[in-house]
N, C-alpha and C positions, 0 to 999 in steps of 0.2 A: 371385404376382407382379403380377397386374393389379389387386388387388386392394389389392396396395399401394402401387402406381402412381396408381391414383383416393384413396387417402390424402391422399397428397403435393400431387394437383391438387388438393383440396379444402381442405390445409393454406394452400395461396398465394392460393384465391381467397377464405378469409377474412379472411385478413390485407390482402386487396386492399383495406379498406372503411379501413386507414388505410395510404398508402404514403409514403416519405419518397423522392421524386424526386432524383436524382441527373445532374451534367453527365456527358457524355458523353466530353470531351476525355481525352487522353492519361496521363499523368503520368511522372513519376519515381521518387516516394516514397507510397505509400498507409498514411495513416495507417489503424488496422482500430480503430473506435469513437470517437464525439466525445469521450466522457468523457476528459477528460485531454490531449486533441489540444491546448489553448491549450498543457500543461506543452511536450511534444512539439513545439509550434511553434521552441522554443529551440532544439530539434537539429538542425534540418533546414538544411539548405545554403542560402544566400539565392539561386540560381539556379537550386533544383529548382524542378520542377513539382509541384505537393502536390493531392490529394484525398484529403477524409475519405470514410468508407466509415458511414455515420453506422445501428447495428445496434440502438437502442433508440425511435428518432424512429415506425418504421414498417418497415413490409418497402418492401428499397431496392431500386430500380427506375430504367431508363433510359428515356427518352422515344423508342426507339428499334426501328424496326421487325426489324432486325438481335440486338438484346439479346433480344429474346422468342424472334427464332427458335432463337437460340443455350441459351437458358433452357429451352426444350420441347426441345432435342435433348439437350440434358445430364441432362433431367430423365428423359427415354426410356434415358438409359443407368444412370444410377445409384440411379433411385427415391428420392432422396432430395432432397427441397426445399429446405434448405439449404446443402447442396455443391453444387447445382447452377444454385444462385443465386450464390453465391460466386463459382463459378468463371467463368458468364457476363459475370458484372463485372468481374474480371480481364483474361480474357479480349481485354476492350475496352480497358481502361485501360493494360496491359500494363506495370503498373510494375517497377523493377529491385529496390527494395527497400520490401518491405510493414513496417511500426512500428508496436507497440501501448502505450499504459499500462497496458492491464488483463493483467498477467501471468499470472492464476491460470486464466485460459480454452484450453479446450481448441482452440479454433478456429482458432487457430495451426501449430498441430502440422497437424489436418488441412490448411490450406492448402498447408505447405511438403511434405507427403505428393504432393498433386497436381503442385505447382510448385518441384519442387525446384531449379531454378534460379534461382529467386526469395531475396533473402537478406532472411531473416524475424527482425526482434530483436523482442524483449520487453524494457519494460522495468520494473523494481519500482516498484510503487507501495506496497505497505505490507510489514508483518510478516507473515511467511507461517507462522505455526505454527497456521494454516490448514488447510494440510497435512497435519495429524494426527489428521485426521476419519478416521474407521472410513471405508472404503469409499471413501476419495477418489479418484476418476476418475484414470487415469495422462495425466498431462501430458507432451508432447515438444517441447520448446522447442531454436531452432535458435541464434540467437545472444543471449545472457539476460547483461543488463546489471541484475545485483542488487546490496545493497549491501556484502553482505561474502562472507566465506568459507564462513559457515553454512550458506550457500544450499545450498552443495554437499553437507553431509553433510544436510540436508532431503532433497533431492531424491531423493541415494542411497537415502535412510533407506525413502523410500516411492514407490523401485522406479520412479522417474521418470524422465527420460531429459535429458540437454540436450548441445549438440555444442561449443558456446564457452559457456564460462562468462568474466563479465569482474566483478570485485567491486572496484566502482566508487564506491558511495555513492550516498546518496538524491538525485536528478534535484530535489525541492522544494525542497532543502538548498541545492544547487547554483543555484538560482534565489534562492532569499532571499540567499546570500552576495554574488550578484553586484549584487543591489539594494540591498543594505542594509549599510551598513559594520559591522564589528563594534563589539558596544556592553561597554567595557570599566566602566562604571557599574555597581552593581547599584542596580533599584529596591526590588527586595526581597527577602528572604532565604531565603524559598520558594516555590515553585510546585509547585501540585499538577495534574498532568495530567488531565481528565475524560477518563473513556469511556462514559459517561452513556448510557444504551439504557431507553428504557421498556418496561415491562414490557408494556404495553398491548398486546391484540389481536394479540399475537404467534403468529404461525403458520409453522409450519417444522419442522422434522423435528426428533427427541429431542435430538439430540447437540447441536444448536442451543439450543432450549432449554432444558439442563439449563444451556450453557456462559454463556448469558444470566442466568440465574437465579445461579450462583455468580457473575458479574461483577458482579451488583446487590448480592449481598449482602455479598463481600468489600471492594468498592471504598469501598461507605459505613463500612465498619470501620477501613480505613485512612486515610480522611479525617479521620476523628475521632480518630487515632490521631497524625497531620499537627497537626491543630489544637489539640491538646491541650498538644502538646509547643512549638507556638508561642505558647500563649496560658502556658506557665510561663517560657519563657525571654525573651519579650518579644520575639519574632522577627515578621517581616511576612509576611504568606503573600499568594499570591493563589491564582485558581484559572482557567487557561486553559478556559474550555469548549469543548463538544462543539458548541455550537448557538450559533447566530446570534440580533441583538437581533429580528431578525423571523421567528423561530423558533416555531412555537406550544409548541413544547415548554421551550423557555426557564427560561420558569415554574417548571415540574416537576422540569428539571435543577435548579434554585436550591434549591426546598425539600428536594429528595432531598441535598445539601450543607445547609444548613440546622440548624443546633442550637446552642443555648443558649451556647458559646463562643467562636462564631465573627462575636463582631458587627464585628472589626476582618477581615474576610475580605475579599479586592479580587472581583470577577467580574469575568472580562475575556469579555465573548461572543465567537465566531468573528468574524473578518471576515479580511481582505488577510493574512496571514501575521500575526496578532495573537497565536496561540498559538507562536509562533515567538521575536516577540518579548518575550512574556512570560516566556517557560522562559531562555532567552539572558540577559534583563535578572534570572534570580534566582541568588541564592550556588548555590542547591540545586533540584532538582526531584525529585518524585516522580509514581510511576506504577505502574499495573497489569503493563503492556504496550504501551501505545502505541508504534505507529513515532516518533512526537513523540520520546518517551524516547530509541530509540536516534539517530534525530536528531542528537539534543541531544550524546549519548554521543562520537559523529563529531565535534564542531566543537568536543568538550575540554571542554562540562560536565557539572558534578557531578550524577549522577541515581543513584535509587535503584529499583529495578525489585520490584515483590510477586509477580512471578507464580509462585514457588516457594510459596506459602501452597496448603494441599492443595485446596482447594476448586477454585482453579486449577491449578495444575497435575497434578491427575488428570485434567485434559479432554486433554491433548496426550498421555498415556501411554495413553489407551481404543485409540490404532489400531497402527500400526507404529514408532514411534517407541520405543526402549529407556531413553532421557533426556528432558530437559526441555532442547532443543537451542537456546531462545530464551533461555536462564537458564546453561547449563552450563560456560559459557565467560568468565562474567563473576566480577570478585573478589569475597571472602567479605561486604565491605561494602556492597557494591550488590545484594545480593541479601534479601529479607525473606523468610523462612519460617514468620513466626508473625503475629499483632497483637497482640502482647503491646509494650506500651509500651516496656518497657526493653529491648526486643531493637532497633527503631527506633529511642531517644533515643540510645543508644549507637551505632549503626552514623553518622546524622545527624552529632552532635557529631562522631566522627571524621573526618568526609568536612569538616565545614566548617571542621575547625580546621589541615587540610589547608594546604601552600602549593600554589599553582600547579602546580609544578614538580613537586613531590611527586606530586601529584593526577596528571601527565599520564605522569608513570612508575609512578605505581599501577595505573592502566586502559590501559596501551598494548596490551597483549594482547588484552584486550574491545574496544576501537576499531577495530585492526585485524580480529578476526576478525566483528565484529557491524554494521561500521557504517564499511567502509575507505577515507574521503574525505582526496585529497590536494586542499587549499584552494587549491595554486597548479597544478591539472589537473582543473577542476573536473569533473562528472558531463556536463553539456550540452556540453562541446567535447567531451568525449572521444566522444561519442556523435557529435557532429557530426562529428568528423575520421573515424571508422570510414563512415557514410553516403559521405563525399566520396570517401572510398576505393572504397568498393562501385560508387559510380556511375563512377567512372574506370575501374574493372576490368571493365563493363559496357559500355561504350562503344564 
């Protein structure tokens, strides 16, 4: 036990040599990680009190003679550095309701463990077939604002826990609509999703790279597969990417798309919601997997999803999962299971020769159960009216 007490103190005074300082005041709402806290800005009450708890800057720390003491008495009781840093902060901050974006962390669950009167949401950031890593760590999320129904049987699936589920739709989604009116134009008639990862100096555990390795090799198959079938029918494509124009990787994404067909191909690099706007402004999109995709799926357009092709979808069946729970719920045309050209031209042409109308009673079952955004109850109020609630019920 002492032994591993002088760990823990030896863990914090490395980390001391980069610290991310923190105020000391009060709060209302603590947001738990910057990453994402701008989306999270949206939800928060205009008369809370807000601090971020900022977990990647440095080990967070208070300028405060009281925070240290409090930090060596927690740390004397639990032997562990990071709950007892946590909890020191808290502690002081003593907010009503802790918010995160990053859903997939365990470090929530441990919070609302300590602080159970604390009301602890998560909220989605992406596609979680995540989850279906061999050995994924159990997560216990207290009030989990995801974007559909799936969520629930993921979670079940792999022995997870959550206490409110609320399937709400994607928080990004919910932001683009509110900014940006909808665009009933199309620029052009396909859009292919990147998920563009290099290969390079990849380090990370098997299941990782194997799932990386079948994403590089499947995705360039289906691109060519995209373009092929644009460059016969005389159709426009573009292709939303993964990377920004000051991106170093940029480059690399281009030529990994790249081939001999595709000289009328648009590149749209990342920036403001530019991959948003590009899949929205096409008749059609395609995709591996991307959250983009079901996105797109939630606001009524036409997408076509590969990740039933084996090479992907034996990655989500290696752990606890019995189906392919990101793919099983969607209709027979939105799903690819081969790269065989005429299993695409055919599913394609059907989806585009579609009416509207048609279209939104083909996939009502896949919108609501993958992707359940009411357009007139957006994701960020609903999220904000639960907070004003919390903080009334705390008061």
């Amino acid at each position: 036990m002492v032994k591993k007490f002088f760990n823990e103190v030896s863990y914090c005074w490395d980390r001391l040599k980069n610290i991310a300082w923190h105020k000391k005041a009060y709060c209302d709402v603590l947001i738990f990680d910057a990453e994402g806290s701008d989306f999270i800005g949206y939800c928060i009450p205009v008369d809370a009190k807000v601090n971020v708890l900022k977990v990647r800057e440095g080990l967070p720390m208070i300028r405060s003679a009281y925070f240290f003491l409090l930090l060596f008495i927690n740390l004397c009781k639990c032997f562990d550095a990071r709950r007892a840093l946590y909890t020191s902060l808290i502690n002081i901050w003593k907010p009503k309701v802790i918010i995160t974006f990053i859903d997939n962390n365990g470090s929530i669950g441990n919070i609302k463990s300590i602080f159970p009167s604390i009301r602890c949401i998560s909220v989605q950031n992406g596609t979680r077939w995540d989850l279906s890593r061999p050995f994924q760590s159990q997560l216990a999320l207290d009030h989990y604002f995801c974007f559909g129904e799936v969520e629930g049987d993921i979670l079940r699936q792999g022995s997870h826990s959550v206490a409110h589920l609320y399937p709400i739709g994607s928080l990004r989604t919910s932001i683009f609509l509110a900014q940006y009116p909808p665009q009933k134009t199309k620029t052009f008639d396909l859009c292919f999703i990147s998920q563009f990862a290099s290969l390079k100096d990849v380090k990370s555990d098997q299941w990782t790279r194997e799932m990386l390795s079948g994403y590089y090799e499947i995705e360039k198959k289906v691109f060519n597969q995209v373009a092929a079938f644009a460059s016969k029918a005389n159709l426009t494509l573009c292709v939303a990417m993964r990377h920004s124009s000051g991106s170093a990787i940029l480059d690399e994404e281009k030529k990994y798309f790249t081939q001999r067909i595709n000289d009328r191909v648009k590149f749209i690099p990342l920036g403001h919601y530019s991959s948003y706007s590009a899949a929205q402004s096409s008749r059609l999109s395609i995709t591996c997997s991307s959250t983009l995709g079901y996105e797109m799926l939630g606001m009524g357009e036409r997408v076509i999803f590969a990740k039933d092709i084996n090479q992907l979808s034996s990655h989500v069946l290696k752990g606890m999962w019995t189906a392919n729970l990101v793919t099983h719920r969607l209709p027979d045309l939105q799903r690819l299971f081969s790269t065989r050209d005429d299993e695409f031209s055919v599913k394609a042409n059907s989806l585009l020769e579609m009416t509207d109308e048609d279209y939104l009673q083909y996939s009502e079952e896949a919108r609501k159960y993958y992707m359940n955004l009411d357009k007139n109850n957006l994701p960020h109020d609903v999220i904000r009216n639960k907070i004003t609630t919390f903080l009334e019920e705390s008061a």
